[in-house]
C-alpha positions as CSV (number, residue, x, y, z in Angstrom):
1,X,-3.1,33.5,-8.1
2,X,-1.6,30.9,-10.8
3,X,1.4,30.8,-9.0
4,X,-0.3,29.5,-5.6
5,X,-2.3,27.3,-7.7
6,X,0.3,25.6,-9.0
7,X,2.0,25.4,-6.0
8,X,-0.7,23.8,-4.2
9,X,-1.0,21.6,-6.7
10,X,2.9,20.5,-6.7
11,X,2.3,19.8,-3.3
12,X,-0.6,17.3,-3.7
13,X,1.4,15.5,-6.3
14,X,4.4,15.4,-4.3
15,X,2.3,14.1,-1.5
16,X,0.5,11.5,-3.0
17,X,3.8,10.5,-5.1
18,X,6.4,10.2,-2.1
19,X,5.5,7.1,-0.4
20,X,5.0,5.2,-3.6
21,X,8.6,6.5,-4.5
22,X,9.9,6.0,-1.2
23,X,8.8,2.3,-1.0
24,X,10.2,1.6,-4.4
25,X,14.3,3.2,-3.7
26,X,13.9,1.4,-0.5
27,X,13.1,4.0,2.0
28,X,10.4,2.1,3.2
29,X,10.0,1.8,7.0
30,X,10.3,-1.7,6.8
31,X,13.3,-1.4,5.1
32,X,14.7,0.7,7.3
33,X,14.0,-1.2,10.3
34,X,15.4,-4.5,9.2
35,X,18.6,-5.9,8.4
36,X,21.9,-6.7,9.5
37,X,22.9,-3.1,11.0
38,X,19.7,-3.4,13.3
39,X,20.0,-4.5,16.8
40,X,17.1,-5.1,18.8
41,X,18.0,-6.0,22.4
């Protein structure tokens, strides 16, 4: 039962945590859909 706890728990961190960590490496989806490789015809 610890075991599943603490995996639940790893996943609420990691989901809170990604997007914040995300943004700030530049994985952001503004980042990744601007720029010079990014043609919009």
């Amino acid at each position: 039962m610890k075991a599943f706890l603490a995996a639940v728990a790893a996943m609420v961190v990691i989901t809170v945590a990604a997007p914040f960590a995300l943004d700030r490496i530049g994985f952001s989806a503004a980042d990744a859909g601007s720029g010079p490789a990014v043609r919009l015809d």
